[in-house]
C-alpha positions as CSV (number, residue, x, y, z in Angstrom):
1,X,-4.2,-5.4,-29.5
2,X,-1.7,-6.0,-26.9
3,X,1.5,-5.0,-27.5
4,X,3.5,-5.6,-23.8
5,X,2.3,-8.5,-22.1
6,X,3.8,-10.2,-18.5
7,X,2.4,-13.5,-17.2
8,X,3.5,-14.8,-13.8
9,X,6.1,-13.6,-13.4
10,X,7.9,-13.9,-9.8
11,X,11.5,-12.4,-8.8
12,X,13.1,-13.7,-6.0
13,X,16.8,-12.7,-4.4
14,X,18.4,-14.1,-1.3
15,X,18.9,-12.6,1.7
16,X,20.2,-13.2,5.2
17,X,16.9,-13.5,6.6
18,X,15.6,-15.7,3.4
19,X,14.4,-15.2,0.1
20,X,12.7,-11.7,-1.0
21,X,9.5,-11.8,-3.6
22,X,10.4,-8.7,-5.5
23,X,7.8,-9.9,-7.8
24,X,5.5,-13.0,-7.1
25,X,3.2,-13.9,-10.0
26,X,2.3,-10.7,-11.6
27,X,0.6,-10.6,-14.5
28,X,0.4,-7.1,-16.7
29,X,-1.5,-6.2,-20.4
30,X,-1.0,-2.9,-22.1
31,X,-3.1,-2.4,-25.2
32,X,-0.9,-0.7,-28.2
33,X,-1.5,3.0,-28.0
34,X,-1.9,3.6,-24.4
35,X,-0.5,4.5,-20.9
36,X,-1.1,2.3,-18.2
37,X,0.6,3.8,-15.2
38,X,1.9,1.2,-12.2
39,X,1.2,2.4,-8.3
40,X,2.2,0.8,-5.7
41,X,4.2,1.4,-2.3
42,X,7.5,1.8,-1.5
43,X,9.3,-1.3,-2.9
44,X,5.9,-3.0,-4.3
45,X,8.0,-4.0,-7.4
46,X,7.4,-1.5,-10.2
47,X,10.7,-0.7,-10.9
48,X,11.6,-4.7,-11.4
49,X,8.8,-5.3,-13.7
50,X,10.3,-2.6,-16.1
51,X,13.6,-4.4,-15.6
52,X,12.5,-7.4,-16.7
53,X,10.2,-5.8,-19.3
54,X,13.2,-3.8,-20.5
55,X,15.4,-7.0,-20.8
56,X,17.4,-5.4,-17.8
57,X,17.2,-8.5,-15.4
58,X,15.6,-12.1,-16.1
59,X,12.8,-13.2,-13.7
60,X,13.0,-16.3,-11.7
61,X,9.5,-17.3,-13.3
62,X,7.7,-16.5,-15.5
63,X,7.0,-15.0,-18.9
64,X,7.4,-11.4,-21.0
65,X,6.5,-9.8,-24.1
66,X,6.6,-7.0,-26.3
67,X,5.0,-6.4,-29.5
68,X,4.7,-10.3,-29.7
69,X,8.7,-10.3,-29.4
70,X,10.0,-13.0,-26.0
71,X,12.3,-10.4,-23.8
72,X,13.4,-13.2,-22.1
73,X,14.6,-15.5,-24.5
74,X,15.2,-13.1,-27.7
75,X,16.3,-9.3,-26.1
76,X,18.1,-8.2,-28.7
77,X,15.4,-8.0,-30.5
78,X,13.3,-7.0,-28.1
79,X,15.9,-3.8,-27.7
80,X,15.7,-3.0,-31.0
81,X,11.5,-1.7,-30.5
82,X,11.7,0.3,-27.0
83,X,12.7,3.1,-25.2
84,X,13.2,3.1,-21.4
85,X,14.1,6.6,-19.0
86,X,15.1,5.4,-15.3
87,X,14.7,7.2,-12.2
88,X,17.8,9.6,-12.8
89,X,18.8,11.1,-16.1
90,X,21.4,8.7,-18.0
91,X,23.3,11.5,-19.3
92,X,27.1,12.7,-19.9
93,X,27.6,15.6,-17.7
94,X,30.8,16.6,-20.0
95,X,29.2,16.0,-23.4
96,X,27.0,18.9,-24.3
97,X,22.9,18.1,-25.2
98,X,23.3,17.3,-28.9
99,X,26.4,15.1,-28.1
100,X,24.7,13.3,-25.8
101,X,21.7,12.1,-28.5
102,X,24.8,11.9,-31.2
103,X,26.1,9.2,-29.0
104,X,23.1,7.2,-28.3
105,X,22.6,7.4,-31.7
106,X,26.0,5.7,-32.4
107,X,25.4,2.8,-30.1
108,X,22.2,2.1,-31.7
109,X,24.6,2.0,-35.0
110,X,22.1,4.4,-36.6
111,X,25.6,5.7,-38.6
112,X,27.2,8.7,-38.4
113,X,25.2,11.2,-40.4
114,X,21.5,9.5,-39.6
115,X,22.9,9.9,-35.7
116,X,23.4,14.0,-36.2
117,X,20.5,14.2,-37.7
118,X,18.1,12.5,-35.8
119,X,20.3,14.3,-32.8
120,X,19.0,18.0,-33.8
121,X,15.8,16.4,-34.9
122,X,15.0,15.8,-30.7
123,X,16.8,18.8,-29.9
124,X,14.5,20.4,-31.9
125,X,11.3,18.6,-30.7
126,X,12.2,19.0,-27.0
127,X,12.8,23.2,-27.5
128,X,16.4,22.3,-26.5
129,X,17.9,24.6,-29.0
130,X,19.5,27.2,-27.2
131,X,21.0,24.1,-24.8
132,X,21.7,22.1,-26.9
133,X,25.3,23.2,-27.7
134,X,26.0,23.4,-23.9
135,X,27.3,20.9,-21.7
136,X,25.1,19.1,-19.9
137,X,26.4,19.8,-16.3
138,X,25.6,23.1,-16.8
139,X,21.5,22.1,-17.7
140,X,18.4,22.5,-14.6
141,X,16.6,18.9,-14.3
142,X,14.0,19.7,-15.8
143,X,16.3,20.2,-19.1
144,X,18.3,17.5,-18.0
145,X,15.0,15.2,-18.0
146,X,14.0,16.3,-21.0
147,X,17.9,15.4,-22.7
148,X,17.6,11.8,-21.2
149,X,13.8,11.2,-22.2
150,X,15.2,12.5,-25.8
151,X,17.9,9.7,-25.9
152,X,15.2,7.4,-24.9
153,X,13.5,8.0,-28.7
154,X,16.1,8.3,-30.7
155,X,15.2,5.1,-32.3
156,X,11.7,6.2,-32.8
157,X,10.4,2.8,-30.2
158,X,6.9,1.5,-30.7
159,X,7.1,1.2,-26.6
160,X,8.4,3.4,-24.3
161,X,9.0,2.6,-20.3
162,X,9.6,5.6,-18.2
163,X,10.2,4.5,-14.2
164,X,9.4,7.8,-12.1
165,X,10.0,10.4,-15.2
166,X,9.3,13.1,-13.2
167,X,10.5,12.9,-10.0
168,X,12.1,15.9,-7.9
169,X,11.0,18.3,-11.2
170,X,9.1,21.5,-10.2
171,X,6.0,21.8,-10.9
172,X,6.2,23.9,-14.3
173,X,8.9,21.3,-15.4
174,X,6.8,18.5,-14.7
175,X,3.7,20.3,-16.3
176,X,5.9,20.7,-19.3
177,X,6.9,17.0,-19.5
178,X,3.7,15.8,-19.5
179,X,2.5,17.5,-22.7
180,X,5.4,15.7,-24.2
181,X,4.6,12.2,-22.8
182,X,1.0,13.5,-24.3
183,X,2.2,14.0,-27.8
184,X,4.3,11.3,-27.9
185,X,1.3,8.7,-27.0
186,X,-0.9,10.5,-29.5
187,X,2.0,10.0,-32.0
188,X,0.8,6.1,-31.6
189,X,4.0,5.2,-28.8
190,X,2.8,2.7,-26.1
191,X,4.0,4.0,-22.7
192,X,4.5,2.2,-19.3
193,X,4.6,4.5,-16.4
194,X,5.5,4.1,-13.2
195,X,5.3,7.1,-10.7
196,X,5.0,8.3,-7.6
197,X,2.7,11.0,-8.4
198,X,-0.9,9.9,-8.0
199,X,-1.8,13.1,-9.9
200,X,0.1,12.3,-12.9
201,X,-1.2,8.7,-13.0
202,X,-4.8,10.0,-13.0
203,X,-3.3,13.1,-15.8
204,X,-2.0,10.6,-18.2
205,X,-2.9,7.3,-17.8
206,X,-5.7,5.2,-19.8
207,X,-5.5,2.9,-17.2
208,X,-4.1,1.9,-13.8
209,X,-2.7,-1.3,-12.3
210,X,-1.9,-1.1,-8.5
211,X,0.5,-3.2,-6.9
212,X,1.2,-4.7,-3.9
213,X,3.5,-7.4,-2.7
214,X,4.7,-7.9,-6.0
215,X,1.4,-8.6,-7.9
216,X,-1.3,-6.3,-9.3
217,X,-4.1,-6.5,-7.1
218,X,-6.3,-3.8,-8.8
219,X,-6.9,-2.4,-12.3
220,X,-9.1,-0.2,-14.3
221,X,-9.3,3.7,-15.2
222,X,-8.8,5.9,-12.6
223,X,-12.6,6.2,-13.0
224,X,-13.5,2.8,-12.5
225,X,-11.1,2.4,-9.4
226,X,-12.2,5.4,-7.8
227,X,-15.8,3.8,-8.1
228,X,-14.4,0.8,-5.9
229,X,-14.8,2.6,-3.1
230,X,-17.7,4.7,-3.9
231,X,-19.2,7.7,-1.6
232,X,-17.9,10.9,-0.3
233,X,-15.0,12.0,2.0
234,X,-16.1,15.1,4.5
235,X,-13.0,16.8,5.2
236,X,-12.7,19.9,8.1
237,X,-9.5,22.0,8.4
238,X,-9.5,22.8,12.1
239,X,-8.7,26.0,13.6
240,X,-6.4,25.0,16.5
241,X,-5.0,21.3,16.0
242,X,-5.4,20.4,19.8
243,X,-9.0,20.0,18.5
244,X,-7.4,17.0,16.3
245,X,-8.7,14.4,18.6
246,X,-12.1,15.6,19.8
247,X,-12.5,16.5,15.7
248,X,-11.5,12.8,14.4
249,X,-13.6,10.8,17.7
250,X,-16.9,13.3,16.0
251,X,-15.9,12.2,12.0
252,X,-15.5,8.9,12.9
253,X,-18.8,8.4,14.5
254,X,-20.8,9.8,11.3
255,X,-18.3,8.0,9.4
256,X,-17.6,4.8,7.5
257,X,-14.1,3.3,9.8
258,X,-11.4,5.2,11.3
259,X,-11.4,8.9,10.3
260,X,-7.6,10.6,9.3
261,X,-5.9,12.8,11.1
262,X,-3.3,15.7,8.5
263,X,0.3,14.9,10.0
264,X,0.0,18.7,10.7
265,X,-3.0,18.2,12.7
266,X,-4.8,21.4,11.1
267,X,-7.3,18.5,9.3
268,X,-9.0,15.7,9.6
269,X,-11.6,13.6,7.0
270,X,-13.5,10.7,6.8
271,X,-15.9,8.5,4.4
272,X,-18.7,8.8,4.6
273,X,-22.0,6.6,2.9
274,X,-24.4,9.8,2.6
275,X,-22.3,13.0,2.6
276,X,-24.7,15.9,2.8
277,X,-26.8,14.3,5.6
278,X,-23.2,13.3,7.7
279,X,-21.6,16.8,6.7
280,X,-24.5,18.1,8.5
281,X,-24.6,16.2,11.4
282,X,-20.8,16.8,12.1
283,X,-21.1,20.4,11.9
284,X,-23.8,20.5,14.5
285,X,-22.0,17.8,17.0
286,X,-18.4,20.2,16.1
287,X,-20.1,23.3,17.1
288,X,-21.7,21.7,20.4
289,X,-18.1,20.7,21.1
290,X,-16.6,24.3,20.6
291,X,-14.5,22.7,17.9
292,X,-13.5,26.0,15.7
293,X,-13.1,25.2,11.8
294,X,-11.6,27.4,8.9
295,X,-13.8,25.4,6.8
296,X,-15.7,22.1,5.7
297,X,-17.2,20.3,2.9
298,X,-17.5,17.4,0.6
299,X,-15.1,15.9,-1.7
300,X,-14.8,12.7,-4.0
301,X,-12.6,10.4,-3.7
302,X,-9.0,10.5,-5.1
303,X,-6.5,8.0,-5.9
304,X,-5.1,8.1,-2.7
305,X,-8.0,7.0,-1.0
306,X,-7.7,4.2,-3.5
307,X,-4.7,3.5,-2.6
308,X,-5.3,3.8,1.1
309,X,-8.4,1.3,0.8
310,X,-5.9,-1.3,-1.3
311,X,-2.8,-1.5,0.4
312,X,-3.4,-0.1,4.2
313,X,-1.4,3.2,3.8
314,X,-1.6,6.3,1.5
315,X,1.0,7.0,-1.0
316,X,4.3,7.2,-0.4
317,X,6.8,9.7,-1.7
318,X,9.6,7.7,-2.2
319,X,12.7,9.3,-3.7
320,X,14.3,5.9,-4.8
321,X,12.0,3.2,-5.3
322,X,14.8,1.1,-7.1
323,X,17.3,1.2,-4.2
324,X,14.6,0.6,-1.9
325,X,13.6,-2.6,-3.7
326,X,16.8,-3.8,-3.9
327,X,17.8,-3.1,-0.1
328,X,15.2,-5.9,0.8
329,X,17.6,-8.4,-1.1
330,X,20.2,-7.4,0.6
């Protein structure tokens, strides 16, 4: 069953130069009971669609839907099913923890007493306990994330958007925010991710959608999309990296297209269509050359070669997607 649903929809905002496509006909399914993480480049329009999906801003065209609810033309009710965490934790720096959830609970009109409760209930749940009586400014992001995720299910939503959840957390907080996202889903809620982190796309998603230019142009399990581009990548990690050249013009003639170059220099890959054979037949033309190596081998490919093969360009760590998008309606 699907339970979040976008057809066509396009987003446009005027600039100086002419009108920006933040969005320009996507169309998006999520079954109930899943996580269907969104890639894309800088400014590809990720953090729109869960705007729009999130009743935030109204498309130019276009429709949207969750659980079978119109965001567009009833959001209030729409509100009253799903939980969304932005970019940056929403919270009250002054208020401590469990105030923060008590007030969230207060604008939802849960009522005084079912707002405390349900307060220490995620305080509880998100092993906030010794914080939780602390003010907020006073919390590491990683607790801060977890705080603003927390407000973000006070009202128990069937759906849940999260728009980069984990970004500039260190790795044990991150690792640590995943099992939560992971309980959560098993728990039955519906999430719709969208991250920077190819890694945690492939962790916790059931399925991907890439986009690009505002549409989805590729979808399936990290699996399936992986399988797109088939073969192996060989991959040397050069000794001295004024070898870089001699290295990459050697890859690229066993390989399939141009091979890449590490912006440190120190490696270089390429794909290749039969990977033992090619591995070998590199090594011998890299030793004739003098070209010393720490090592070589074979690897599969990983979402960023996916990504590379779909939009032109690897991943991008991006810090602020949202502000990004918006700059090009300036």
């Amino acid at each position: 069953m699907t339970i979040i649903e976008a057809r066509g929809l396009k987003k446009t905002y005027k600039s100086k130069s002419g009108p920006v496509h933040a969005l320009d006909g996507l169309d998006l399914r999520v079954p109930q009971g899943t996580v269907k993480a969104l890639l894309g480049p800088n400014g590809a329009g990720k953090t729109t669609v869960v705007k729009v999906l999130t009743t935030l801003i109204q498309p130019t065209e276009g429709t949207a839907f969750v659980d079978g609810i119109d965001v567009l033309s009833n959001p209030r009710a729409a509100r009253r099913i799903i939980g969304a965490s932005g970019q940056y934790a929403a919270v009250d720096e002054n208020l401590t923890g469990f105030e923060n959830l008590e007030m969230v609970g207060r604008l939802y009109h849960l009522g005084a007493k079912t707002a405390r409760r349900r307060a220490q209930e995620l305080i509880d749940q998100f092993e906030l306990t010794e914080a939780g009586n602390r003010p907020v400014k006073g919390f590491s992001g990683g607790m801060r994330r977890r705080i603003d995720l927390a407000g973000a299910l006070v009202i128990n939503p069937k759906i849940l958007f999260l728009d980069e959840p984990t970004t500039g957390l260190d790795p044990r907080s991150r690792l640590a925010l995943w099992q939560i996202i992971k309980n959560l889903v098993s728990d039955g809620t519906t999430l719709l991710l969208t991250t920077q982190y190819l890694e945690e796309a492939d962790h916790l998603a059931d399925d991907i959608a890439v986009i690009d230019g505002g549409k989805v142009i590729a979808e399936g399990t990290s699996d399936q999309l992986k399988a797109r581009i088939g073969g192996h990548r060989v991959v040397v990690a050069l000794i001295d990296e004024s070898d870089a050249g001699t290295a990459s013009e050697i890859l690229a003639r066993h390989g399939e297209g141009e091979a890449r170059v590490s912006s440190d220099r120190r490696s270089v890959e390429v794909a290749v269509t039969e990977g033992p054979r090619a591995l070998q037949y590199i090594l011998a033309d890299l030793g004739q050359a003098d070209v010393g190596l720490h090592d070589a081998g074979m690897r599969r490919p990983t979402l960023d070669d996916v990504f590379l093969k779909l939009t032109g360009h690897t991943a991008e760590n991006e810090q602020d997607t949202e502000k990004s998008e918006m700059e090009q309606a300036k």
